[in-house]
C-alpha positions as CSV (number, residue, x, y, z in Angstrom):
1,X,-6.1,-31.2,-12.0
2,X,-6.7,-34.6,-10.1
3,X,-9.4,-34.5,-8.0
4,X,-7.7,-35.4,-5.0
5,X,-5.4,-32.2,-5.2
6,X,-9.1,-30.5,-5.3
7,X,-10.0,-31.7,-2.3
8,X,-6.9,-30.7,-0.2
9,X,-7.2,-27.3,-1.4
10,X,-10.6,-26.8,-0.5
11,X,-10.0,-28.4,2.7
12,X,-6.9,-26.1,3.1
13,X,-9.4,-23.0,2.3
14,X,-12.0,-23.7,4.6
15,X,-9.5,-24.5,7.4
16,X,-8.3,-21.5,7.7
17,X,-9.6,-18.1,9.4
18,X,-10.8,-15.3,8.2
19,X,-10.2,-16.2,4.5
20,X,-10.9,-14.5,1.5
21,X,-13.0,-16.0,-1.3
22,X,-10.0,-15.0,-3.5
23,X,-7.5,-18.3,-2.8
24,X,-4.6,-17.0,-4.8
25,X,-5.0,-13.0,-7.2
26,X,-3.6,-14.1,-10.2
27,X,-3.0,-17.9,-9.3
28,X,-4.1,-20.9,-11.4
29,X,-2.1,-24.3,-11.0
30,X,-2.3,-26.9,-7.9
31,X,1.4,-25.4,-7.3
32,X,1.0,-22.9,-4.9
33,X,2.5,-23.9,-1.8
34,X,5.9,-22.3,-2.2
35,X,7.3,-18.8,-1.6
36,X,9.3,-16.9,-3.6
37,X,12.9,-17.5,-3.1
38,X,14.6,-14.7,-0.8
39,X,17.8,-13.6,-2.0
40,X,20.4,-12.0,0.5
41,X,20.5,-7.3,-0.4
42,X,22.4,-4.9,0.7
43,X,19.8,-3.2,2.8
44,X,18.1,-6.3,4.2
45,X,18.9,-4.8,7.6
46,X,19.0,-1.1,7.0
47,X,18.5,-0.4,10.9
48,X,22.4,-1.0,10.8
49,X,23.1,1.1,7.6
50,X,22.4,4.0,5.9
51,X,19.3,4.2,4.5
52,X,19.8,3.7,0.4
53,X,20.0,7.0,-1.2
54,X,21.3,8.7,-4.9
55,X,24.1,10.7,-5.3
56,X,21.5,13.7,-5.6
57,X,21.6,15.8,-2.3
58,X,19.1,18.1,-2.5
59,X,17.4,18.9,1.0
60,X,14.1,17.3,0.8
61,X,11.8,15.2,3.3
62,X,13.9,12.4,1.8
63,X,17.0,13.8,3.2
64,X,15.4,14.0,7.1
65,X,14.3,10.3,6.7
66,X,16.8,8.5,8.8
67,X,18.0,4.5,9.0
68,X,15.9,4.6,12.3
69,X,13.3,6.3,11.3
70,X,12.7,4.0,8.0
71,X,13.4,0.9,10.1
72,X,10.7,2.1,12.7
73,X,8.3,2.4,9.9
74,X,8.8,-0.5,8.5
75,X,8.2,-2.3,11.7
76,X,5.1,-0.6,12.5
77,X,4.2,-3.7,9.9
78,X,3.9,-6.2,12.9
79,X,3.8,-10.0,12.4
80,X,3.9,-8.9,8.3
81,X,7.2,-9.1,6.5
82,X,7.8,-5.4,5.2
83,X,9.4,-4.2,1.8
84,X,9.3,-0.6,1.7
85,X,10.3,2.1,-0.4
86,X,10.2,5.8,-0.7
87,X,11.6,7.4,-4.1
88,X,11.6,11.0,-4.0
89,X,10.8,12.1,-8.0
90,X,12.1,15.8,-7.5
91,X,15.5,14.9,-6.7
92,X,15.8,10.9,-7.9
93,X,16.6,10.3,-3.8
94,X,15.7,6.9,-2.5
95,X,15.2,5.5,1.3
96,X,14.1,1.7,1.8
97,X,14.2,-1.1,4.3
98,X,14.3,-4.5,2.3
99,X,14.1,-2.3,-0.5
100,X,15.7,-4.9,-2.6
101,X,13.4,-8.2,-1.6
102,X,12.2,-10.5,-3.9
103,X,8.2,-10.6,-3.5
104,X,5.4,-12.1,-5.8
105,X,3.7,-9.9,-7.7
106,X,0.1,-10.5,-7.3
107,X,-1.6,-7.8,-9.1
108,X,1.3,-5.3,-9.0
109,X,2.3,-7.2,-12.3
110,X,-0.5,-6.0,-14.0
111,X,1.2,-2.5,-14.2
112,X,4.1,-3.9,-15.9
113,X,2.0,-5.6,-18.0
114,X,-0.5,-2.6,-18.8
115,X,2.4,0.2,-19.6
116,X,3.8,-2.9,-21.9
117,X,0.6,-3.1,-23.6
118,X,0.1,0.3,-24.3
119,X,2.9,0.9,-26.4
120,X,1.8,-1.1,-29.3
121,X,-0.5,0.4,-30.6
122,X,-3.9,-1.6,-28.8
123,X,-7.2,-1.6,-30.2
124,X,-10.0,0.4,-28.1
125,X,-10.5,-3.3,-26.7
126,X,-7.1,-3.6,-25.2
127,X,-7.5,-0.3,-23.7
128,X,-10.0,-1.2,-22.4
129,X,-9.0,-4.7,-21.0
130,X,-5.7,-2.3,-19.6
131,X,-7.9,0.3,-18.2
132,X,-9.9,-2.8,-16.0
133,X,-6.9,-4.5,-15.1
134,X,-5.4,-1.3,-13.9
135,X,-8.7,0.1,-12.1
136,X,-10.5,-2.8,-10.7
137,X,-7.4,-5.2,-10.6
138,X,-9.8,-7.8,-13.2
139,X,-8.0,-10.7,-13.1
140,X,-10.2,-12.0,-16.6
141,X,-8.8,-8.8,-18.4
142,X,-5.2,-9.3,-17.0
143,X,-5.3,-13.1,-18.4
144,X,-6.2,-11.8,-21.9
145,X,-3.5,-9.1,-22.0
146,X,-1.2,-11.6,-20.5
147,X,-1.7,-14.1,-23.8
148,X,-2.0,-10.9,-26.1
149,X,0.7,-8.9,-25.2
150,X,3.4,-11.6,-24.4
151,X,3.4,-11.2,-20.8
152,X,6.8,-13.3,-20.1
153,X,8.2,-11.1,-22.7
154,X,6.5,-7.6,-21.5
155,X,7.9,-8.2,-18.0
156,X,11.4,-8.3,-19.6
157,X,10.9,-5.4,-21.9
158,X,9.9,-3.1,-19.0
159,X,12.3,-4.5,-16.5
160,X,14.7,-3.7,-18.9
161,X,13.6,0.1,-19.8
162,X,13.3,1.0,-16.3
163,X,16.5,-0.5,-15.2
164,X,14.3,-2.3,-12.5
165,X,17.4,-4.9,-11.6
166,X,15.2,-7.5,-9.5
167,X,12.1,-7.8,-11.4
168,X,11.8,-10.9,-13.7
169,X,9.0,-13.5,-15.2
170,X,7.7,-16.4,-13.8
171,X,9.0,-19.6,-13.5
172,X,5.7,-20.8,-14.5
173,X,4.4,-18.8,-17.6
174,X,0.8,-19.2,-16.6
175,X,1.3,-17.4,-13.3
176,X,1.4,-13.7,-13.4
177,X,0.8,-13.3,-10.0
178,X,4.4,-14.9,-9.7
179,X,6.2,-12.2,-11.5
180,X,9.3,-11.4,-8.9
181,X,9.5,-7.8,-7.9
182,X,11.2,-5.4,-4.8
183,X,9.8,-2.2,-3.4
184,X,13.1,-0.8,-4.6
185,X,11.8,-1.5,-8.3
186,X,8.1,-0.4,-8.0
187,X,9.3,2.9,-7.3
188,X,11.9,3.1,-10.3
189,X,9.1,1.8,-12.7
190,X,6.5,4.7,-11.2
191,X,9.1,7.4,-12.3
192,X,10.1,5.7,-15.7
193,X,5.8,5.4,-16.2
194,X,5.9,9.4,-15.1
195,X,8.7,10.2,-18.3
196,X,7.1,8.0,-20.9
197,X,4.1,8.8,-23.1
198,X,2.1,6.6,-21.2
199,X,1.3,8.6,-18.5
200,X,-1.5,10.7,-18.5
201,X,-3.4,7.3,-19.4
202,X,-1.7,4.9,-16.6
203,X,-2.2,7.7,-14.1
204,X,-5.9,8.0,-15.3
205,X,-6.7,4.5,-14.7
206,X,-4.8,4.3,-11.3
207,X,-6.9,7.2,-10.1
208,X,-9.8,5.6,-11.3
209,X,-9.4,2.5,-9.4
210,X,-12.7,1.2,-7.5
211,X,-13.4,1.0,-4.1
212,X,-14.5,-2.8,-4.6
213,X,-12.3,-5.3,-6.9
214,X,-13.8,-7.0,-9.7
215,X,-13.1,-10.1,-7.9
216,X,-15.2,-8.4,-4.5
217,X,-12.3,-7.6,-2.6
218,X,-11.8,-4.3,-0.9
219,X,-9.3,-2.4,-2.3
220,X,-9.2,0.1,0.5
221,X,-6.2,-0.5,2.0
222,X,-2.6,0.9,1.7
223,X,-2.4,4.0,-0.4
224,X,-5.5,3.7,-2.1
225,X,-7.9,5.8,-0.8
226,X,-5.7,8.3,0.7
227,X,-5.9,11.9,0.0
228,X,-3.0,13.1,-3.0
229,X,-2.6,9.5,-3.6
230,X,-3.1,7.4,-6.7
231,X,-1.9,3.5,-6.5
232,X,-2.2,0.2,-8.0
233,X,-3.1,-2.9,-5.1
234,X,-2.1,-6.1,-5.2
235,X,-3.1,-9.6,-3.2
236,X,-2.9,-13.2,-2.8
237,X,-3.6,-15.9,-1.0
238,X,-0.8,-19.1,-1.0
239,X,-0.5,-22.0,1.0
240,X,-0.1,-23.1,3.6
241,X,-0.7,-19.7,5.2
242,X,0.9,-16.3,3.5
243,X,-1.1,-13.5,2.4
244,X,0.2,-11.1,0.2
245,X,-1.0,-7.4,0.5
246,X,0.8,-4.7,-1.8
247,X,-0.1,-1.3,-2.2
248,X,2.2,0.8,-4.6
249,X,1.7,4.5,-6.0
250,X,2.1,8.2,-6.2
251,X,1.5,10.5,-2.8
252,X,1.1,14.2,-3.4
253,X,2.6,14.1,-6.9
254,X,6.1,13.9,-5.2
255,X,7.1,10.4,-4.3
256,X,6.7,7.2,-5.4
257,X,5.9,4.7,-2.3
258,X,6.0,1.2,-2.4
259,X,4.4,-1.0,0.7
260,X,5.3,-4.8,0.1
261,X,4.2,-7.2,2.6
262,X,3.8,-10.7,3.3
263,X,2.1,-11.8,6.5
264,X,2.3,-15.9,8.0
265,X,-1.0,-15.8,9.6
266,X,-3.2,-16.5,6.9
267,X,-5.5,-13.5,8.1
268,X,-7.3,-11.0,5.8
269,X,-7.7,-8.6,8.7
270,X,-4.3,-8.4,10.4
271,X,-2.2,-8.3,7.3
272,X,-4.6,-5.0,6.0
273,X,-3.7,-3.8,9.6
274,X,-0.1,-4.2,8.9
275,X,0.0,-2.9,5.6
276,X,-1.8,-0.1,6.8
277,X,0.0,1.2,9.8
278,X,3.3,1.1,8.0
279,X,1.6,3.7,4.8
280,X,0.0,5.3,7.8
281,X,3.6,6.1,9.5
282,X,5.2,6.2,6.2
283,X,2.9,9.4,5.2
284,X,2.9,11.2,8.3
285,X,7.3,11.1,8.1
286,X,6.6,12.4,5.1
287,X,4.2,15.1,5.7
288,X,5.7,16.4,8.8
289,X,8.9,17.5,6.8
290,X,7.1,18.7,3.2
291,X,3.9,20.1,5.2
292,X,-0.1,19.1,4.5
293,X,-1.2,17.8,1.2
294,X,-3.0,19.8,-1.1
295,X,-6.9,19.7,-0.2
C-alpha cells in the first residue's frame, strides 16, 4: 500500500467522531470507500404491501404482524437504513421490510463460513478457529478459515444449500467482510443451520459469544445479550462515513430475526441506538402475541 493512501486513511479515521479503533471488521485493502450496490426487491417499501409471508397459515405471532406494524419497526431504526426480518421456524412464515437488501456482510459471513467449515471433517484446530470466529467474532481465526476452507467457494456452497437467493462472494476475494447478504437470507440460513447436523455445535458457540470482541468491541448490542436469545454480531466501519451494525439470531427458540443496518453518520453510538430500538420493538411485537419468554 503506498504510503500516501496511508496517510489519507488515518487522516479520514481521526477526522471523524466517535470512531471505533476497528476501521473496517473484516476489511483489508486501501478499497474501502464504496457501498455495496443496492438492487431494486419486491418489498423495498413493504409499508405499501403485504408484509412477505409463506403459503403456511398457521395462526402464530407472525400472522398478527402487519405491513404497518413491520414498517413502524423498522423505522424505529432512525437515521440507520434498516433490513429486517422475522422468520417464524414453527410454521416457515416470513414478515420483512427490505427483507431482500443487499448488505455487506461484516462478521455475519463468518457464519456462513463456520457451518461450511464444519462439514469437512476439521481438525480440533479448525474447531477451534470456528468456535472463535463464531463466539468472539476473531477476525485472525476467520482469515485462516477463510484460506482453509475456500471461503469464495464456502459462501457458494451454503448459499446454495439454503436456497439463500441474494447471498454471494466478494468481488474482492480477500474481503470477507464484503460477502453480499439480505435479512431475508439470514433467516433462511438459521433454519437450514437448525436441520443440519451442525447444530447443536453452531448453536453452542453462538451462545457462547463474549460480551467483549476479540478485536475490543462491545458486542452487546442487538440480540445479543437478550434473554432466550442466541446471535451472531457483525460490524464495520467504511469510508467516507457508514457504519455497519448487524445483529442476527435465534429468540425464544422460535424465530429467526435478522436486524441489518447501515447508518451515514459515521457514529458508534447512534447506529447501536438504532439497531437497538428496532430488536427492542421487534421483540416486544413479538412477545405481546406469543406471551413472556421462558425465565
Amino acid at each position: 500500500m503506498r504510503w500516501t493512501l496511508i496517510v489519507l486513511l488515518v487522516v479520514a479515521v481521526f477526522a471523524i467522531p466517535d470512531a471505533s479503533p476497528c476501521l473496517a471488521h473484516g476489511k483489508r485493502s486501501a478499497d474501502i470507500s464504496r457501498g455495496p450496490d443496492v438492487v431494486d426487491t419486491d418489498d423495498a417499501d413493504i409499508s405499501h404491501t403485504d408484509p412477505d409471508t409463506s403459503e403456511t397459515a398457521s395462526s402464530s405471532a407472525i400472522s398478527d404482524i402487519s405491513a404497518t406494524d413491520i414498517s413502524d419497526i423498522a423505522a424505529a431504526g432512525s437515521s440507520s437504513d434498516v433490513g429486517l426480518a422475522i422468520f417464524d421456524l414453527q410454521t416457515g412464515q416470513v414478515v420483512s421490510q427490505q427483507g431482500d437488501k443487499p448488505f455487506y456482510s461484516a462478521s455475519l459471513s463468518k457464519l456462513l463460513v463456520a457451518v461450511d467449515a464444519l462439514r469437512q471433517q476439521p481438525s480440533d484446530e479448525d474447531r477451534d478457529l470456528v468456535r472463535r470466529a463464531l463466539s468472539a467474532s476473531d477476525d485472525n481465526a476467520m482469515d485462516v478459515l477463510w484460506t482453509r476452507f475456500d471461503g469464495m467457494g464456502a459462501i457458494g456452497r451454503v448459499a446454495a444449500e439454503a436456497g439463500l437467493t441474494g447471498t454471494h462472494a466478494p468481488d474482492d476475494p480477500s474481503q470477507w467482510g464484503e460477502v453480499v447478504i439480505t435479512a431475508n437470507d439470514m433467516v433462511r440460513l438459521y433454519d437450514h443451520i437448525l436441520a443440519s447436523p451442525e447444530r447443536d455445535e453452531v448453536v453452542a458457540m453462538l451462545s457462547s459469544a463474549t460480551a467483549t470482541a476479540a478485536d475490543g468491541f462491545d458486542q452487546a448490542f442487538g440480540l445479543l445479550g437478550v434473554t432466550g436469545a442466541y446471535a451472531k454480531q457483525g460490524w464495520m466501519y467504511y469510508l467516507p462515513s457508514d457504519v455497519y451494525l448487524h445483529s442476527a439470531g435465534v429468540v425464544d427458540d422460535r424465530y429467526a430475526v435478522a436486524v441489518l443496518t447501515t447508518s451515514p453518520t459515521g457514529n458508534w453510538t447512534t447506529a447501536r441506538e438504532s439497531i437497538n430500538a428496532v430488536t427492542t420493538a421487534a421483540l416486544a411485537k413479538l412477545r405481546a402475541t406469543t406471551g413472556p419468554t421462558r425465565p
